[in-house]
C-alpha positions in Angstrom: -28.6 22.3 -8.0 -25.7 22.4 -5.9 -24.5 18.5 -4.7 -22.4 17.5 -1.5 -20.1 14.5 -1.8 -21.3 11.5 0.6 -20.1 8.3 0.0 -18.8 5.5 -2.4 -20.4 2.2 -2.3 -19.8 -1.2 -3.1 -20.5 -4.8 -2.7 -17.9 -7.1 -0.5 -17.8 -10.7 -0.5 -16.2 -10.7 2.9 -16.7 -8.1 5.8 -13.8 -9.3 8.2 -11.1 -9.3 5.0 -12.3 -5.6 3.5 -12.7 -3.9 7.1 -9.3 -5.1 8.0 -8.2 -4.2 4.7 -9.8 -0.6 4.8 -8.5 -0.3 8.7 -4.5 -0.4 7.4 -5.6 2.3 5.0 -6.8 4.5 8.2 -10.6 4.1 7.9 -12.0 3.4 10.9 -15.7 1.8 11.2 -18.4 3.7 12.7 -21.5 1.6 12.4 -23.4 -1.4 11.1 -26.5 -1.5 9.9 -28.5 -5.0 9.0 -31.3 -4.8 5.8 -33.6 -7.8 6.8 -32.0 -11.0 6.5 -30.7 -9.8 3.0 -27.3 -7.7 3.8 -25.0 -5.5 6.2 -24.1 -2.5 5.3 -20.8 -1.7 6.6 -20.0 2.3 7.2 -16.7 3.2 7.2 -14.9 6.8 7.2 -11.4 8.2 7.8 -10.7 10.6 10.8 -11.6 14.2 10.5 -14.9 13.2 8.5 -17.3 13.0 12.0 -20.0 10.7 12.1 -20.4 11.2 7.9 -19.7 7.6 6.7 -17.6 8.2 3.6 -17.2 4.5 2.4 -20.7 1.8 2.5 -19.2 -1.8 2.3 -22.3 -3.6 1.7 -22.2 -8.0 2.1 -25.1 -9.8 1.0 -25.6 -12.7 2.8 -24.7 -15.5 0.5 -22.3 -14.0 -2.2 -18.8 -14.0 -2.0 -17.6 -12.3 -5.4 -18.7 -9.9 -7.8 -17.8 -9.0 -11.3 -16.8 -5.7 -11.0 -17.7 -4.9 -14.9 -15.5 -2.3 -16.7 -16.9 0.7 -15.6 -15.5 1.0 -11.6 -11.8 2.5 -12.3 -11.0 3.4 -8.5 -11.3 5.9 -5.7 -8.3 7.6 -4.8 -7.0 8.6 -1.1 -4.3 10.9 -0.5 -1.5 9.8 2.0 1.4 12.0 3.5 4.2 9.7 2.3 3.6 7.0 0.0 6.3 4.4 1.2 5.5 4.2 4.3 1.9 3.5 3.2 2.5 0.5 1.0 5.2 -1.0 3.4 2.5 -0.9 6.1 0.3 -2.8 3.2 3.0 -5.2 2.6 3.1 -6.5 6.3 -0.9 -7.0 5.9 0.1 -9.3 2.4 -1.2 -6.2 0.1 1.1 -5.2 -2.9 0.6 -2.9 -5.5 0.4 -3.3 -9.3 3.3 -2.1 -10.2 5.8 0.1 -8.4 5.2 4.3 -7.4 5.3 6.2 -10.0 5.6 10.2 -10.5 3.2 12.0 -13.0 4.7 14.5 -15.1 7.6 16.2 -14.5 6.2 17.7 -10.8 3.0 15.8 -10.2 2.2 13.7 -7.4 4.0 10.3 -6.4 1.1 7.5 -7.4 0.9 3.8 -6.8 -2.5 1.9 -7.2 -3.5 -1.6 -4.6 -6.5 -3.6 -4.9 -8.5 -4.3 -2.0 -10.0 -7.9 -1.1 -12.7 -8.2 -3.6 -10.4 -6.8 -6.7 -11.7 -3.3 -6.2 -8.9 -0.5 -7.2 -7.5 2.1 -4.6 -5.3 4.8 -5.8 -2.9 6.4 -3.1 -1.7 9.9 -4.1 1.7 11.6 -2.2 1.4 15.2 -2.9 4.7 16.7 -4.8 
């Protein structure tokens, strides 16, 4: 069976922090939807992807944390250079866990953040 990619979700205890949080990483929001009086499910997507909602922040009215459990690792986006992304983090309070870091001898520059609710993001520079 062949399968398509078509989005990552998670729970959020906060929709203002993570959009604005997801916004300095270049997402942009493209919809809202309401489940009842339960939840909003936030869609999200970065530009180039169309109307196809690549990240579902989902807030249920009610709960502001989560354990995240020790199966989530992270999701990983690639940026074009890797400084500039974190300082642009830095101004918005968001610093990584520990400094860039190349893998192997001419693998990609690395450096992992955590968004609002703990949840970790991996930014990739190309070599």
């Amino acid at each position: 069976m062949p399968a398509k990619y078509l989005h990552t979700c998670y729970r959020i205890g906060d929709i203002d922090r993570s959009v604005d949080f997801y916004e300095a990483l270049g997402f942009e929001e493209i919809g809202r939807i309401p489940l009842r009086d339960e939840a909003i499910h936030v869609f999200m997507n970065l530009p180039g992807d169309g109307d196809v909602a690549r990240l579902e922040l989902t807030y249920n009215h009610g709960v502001d944390s989560y354990e995240l459990g020790t199966g989530y690792n992270h999701i990983a986006l690639g940026v074009e250079d890797l400084d500039s992304a974190l300082a642009g983090l830095a101004e918005k309070g968001v610093e990584p866990e520990k400094p860039p870091y190349q893998v192997g001898e001419n693998g990609p520059r690395i450096c992992f953040v955590r968004d609002p609710d703990g949840y970790r993001i991996e930014l990739i520079q190309s070599a």
